[in-house]
C-alpha positions as CSV (number, residue, x, y, z in Angstrom):
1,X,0.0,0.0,0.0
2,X,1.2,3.6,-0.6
3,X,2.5,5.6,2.8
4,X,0.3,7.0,5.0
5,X,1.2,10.8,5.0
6,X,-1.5,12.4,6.8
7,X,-4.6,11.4,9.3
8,X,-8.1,12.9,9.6
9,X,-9.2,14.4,12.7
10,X,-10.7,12.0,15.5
11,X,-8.9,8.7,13.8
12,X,-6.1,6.8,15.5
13,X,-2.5,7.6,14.3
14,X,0.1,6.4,16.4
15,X,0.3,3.5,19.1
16,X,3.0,3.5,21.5
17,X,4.2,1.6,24.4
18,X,5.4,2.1,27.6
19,X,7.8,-0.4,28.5
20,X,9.5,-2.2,31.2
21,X,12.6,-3.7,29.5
22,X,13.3,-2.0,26.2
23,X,15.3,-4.9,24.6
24,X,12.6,-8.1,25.8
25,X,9.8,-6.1,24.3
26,X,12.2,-5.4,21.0
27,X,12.9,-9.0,20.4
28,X,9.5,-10.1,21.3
29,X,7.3,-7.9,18.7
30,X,10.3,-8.3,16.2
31,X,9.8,-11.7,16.5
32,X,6.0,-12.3,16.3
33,X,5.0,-9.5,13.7
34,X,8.7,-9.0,11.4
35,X,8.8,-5.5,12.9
36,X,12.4,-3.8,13.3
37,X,13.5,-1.1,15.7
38,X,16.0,1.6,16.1
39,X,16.4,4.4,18.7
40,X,15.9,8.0,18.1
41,X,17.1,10.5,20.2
42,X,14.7,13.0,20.6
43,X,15.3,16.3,22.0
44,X,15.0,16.7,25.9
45,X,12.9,13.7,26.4
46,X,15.8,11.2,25.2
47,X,16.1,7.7,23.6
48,X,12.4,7.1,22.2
49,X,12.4,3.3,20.1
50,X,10.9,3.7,16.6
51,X,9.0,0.2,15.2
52,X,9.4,0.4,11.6
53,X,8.4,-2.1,8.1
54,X,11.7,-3.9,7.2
55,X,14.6,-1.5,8.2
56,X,15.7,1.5,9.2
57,X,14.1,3.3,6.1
58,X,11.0,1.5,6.2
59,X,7.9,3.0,7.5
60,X,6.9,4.1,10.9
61,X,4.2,2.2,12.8
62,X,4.5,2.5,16.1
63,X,7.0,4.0,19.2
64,X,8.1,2.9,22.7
65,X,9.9,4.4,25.5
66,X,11.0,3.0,28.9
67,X,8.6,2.9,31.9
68,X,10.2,5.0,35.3
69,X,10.1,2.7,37.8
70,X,8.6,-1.1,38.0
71,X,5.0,0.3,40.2
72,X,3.8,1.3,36.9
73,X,2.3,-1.1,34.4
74,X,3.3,-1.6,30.9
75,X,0.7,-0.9,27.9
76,X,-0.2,0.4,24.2
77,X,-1.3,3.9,24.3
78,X,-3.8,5.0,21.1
79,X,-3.1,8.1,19.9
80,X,-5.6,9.7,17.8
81,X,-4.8,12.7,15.3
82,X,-6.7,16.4,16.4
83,X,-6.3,19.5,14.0
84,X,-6.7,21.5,17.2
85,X,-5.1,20.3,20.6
86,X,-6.0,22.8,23.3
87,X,-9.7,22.4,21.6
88,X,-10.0,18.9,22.0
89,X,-8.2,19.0,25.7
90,X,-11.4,21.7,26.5
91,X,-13.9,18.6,24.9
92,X,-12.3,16.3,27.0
93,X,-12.6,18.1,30.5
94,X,-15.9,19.2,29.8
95,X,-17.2,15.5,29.1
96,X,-15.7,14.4,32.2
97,X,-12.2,13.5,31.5
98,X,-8.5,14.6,32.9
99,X,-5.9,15.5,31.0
100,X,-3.1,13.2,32.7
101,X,-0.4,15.0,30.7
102,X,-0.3,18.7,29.5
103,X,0.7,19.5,26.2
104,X,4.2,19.2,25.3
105,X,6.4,19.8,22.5
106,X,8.5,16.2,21.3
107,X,11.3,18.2,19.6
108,X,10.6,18.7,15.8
109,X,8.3,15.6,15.6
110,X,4.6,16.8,17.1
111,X,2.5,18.2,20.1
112,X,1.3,15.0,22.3
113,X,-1.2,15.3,25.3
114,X,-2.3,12.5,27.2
115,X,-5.8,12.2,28.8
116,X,-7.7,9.6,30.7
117,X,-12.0,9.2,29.5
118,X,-15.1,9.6,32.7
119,X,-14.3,6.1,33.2
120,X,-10.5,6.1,33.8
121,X,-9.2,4.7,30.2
122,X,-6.0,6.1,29.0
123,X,-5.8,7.5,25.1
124,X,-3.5,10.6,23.8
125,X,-3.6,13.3,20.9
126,X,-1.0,13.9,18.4
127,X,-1.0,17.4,16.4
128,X,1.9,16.4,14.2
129,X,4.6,18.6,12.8
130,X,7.2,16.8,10.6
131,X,6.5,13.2,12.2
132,X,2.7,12.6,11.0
133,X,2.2,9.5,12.8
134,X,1.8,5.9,11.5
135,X,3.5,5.6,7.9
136,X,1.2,2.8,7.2
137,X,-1.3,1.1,8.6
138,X,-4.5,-0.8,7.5
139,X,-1.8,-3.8,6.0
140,X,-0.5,-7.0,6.9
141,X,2.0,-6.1,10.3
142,X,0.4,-2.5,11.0
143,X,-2.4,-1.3,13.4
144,X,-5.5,-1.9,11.6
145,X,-7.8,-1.5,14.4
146,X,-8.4,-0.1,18.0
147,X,-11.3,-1.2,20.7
148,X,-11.9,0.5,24.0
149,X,-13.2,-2.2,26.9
150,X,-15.4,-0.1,29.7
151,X,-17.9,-1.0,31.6
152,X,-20.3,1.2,31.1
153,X,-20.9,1.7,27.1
154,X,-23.7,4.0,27.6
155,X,-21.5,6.5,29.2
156,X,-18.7,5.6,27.1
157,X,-21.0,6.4,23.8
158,X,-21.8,10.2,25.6
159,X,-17.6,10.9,26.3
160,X,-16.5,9.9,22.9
161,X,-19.3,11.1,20.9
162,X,-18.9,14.8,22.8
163,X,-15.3,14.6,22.4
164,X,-14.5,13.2,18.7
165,X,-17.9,13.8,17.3
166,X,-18.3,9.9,17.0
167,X,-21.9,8.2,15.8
168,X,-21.9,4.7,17.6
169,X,-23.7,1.4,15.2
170,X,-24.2,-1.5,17.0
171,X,-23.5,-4.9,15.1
172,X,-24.0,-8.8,16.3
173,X,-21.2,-10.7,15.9
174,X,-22.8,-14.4,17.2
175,X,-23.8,-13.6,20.6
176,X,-22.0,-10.2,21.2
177,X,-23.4,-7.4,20.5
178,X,-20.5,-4.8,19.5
179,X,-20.4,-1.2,19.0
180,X,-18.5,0.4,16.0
181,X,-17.7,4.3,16.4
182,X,-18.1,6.1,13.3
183,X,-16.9,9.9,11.8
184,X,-18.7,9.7,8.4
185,X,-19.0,7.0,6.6
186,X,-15.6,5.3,7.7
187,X,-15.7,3.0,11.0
188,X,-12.6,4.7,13.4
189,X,-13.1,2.4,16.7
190,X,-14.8,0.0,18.5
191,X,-15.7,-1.2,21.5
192,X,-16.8,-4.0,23.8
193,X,-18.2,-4.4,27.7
194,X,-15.4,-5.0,29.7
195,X,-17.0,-7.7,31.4
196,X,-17.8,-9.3,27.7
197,X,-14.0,-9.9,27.9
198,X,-12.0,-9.5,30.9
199,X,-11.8,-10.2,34.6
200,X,-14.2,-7.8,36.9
201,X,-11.1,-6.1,38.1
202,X,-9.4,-5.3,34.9
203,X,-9.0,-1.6,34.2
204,X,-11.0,0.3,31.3
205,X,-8.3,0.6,28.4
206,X,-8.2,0.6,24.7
207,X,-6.5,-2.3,22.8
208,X,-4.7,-2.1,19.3
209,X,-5.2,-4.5,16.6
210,X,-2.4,-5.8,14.5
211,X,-3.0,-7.3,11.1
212,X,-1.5,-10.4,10.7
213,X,-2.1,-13.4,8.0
214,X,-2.1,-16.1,10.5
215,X,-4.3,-15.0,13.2
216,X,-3.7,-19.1,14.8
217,X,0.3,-18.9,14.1
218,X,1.1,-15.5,15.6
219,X,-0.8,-16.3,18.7
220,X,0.6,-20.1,19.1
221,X,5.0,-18.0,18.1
222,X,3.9,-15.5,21.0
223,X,2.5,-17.8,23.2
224,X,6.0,-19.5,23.0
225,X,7.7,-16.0,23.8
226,X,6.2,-15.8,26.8
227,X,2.9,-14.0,26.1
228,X,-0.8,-15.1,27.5
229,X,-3.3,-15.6,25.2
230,X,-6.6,-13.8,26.7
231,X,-8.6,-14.7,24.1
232,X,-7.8,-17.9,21.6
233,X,-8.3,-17.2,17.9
234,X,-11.8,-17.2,16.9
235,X,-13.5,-16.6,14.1
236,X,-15.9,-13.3,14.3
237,X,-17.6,-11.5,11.2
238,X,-14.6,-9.7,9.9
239,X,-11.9,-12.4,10.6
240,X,-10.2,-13.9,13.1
241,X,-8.7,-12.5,15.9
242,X,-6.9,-13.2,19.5
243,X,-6.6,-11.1,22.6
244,X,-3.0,-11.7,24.3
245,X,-0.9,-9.7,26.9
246,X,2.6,-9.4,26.2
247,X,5.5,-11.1,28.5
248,X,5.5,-7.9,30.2
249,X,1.5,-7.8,30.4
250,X,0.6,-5.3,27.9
251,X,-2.9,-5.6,26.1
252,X,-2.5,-6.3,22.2
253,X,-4.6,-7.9,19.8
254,X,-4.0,-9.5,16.4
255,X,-6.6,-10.0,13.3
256,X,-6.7,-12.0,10.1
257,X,-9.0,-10.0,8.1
258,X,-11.6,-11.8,5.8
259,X,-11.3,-9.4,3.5
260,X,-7.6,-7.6,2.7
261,X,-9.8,-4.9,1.2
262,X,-10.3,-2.9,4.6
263,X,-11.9,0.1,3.1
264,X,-15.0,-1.6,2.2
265,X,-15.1,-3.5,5.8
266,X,-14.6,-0.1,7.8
267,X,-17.2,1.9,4.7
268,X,-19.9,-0.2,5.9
269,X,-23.2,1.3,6.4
């Protein structure tokens, strides 16, 4: 597919993750999804990990950085793309939210701000300057989806739909019923009851979605590397997919789409 070289406002750009051992988790997605990774040196806030397609020069997909101390947990943040980021901090408070992290400047690269929803799940904006998030994504080895887990969709459908302007359509996948967040015609998100999937005492949080060709494969290769697999591949209307948590415990999910024509999956009505 071409490179991504822009995103629309209110759709997820960038996933990153906090770490607790920068070379395990290196070896470990390198190993189950073919990505490679090189550190940048970014300005005042350091080393930052770039996840690239094939080398150095391939495209970006994805960042990490090194968690402070072990009493915090490791995780994928979604970063969604906003035109305007002190507007959509004001949407945010206003629905209920907290902004967990003001807005800072990362160098050359973009503006980032990290906020939490009313219900305590964790998601960031990115107003890019000359890095304009993912390269690619929407292809085999890139983010291709994100999913928020809450318990309480109603309220989750008034934050999100206040905050990006999202329309919610329900759809039935076998006996779930599941939520897909819209902006126009194109499906952006989705999202599940957290009791539908995880234990009573898991957080709220939003999970990325990697496309991979061998939904049954990747899950058995990072099973071997130490991951847990949450939920075992399974067949749902637009593929197959597993939940896992990475050696470290970090939520991440992988897909093998039905169809590799993801525009007219996400373009339905």
């Amino acid at each position: 597919m071409p490179q991504v070289t822009g995103h629309a406002a209110g759709h997820p750009s960038w996933v990153e993750l906090a770490s607790p051992d920068l070379e395990a988790s290196k070896h470990f997605y390198c190993e189950v999804f073919g990505w490679y990774a090189y550190t940048l040196t970014v300005g005042s806030v350091g080393e930052y990990e770039m996840f690239t397609l094939g080398d150095i020069q391939g495209p970006a997909i994805g960042g990490m950085f090194e968690l402070a101390d072990d009493s915090l947990h490791s995780s994928w943040t979604i970063y969604f793309h906003t035109d305007d980021l002190d507007a959509s901090l004001d949407l945010v408070r206003a629905a209920g939210g907290q902004v967990l992290v003001e807005p800072v400047d990362i160098a050359d690269l973009g503006r980032m701000a990290q906020c939490s929803d009313s219900q305590g799940a964790d998601f960031a904006f990115w107003f890019p300057y000359n890095l304009k998030s993912a390269e690619a994504i929407d292809e085999p080895s890139t983010m291709c989806w994100v999913e928020l887990s809450t318990p309480d969709i109603h309220e989750a459908r008034r934050f999100y739909g206040r905050v990006f302007g999202w329309k919610p359509v329900d759809r039935s996948y076998e006996a779930l019923t599941y939520t897909e967040w819209k902006l126009g015609t194109w499906s952006v998100a989705g999202m599940v009851s957290l009791a539908e999937r995880w234990a009573p005492d898991t957080p709220p949080h939003w999970t990325p979605y990697i496309w991979v060709s061998d939904c049954d494969a990747v899950a058995a290769r990072a099973a071997e590397l130490g991951a847990q697999v949450h939920v075992p591949p399974t067949d749902i209307g637009p593929g197959r997919l597993s939940i896992l948590t990475d050696p470290a415990g970090a939520r991440i999910a992988v897909i093998t789409p039905k169809d590799s024509d993801l525009r007219a999956l996400k373009t339905l009505p």
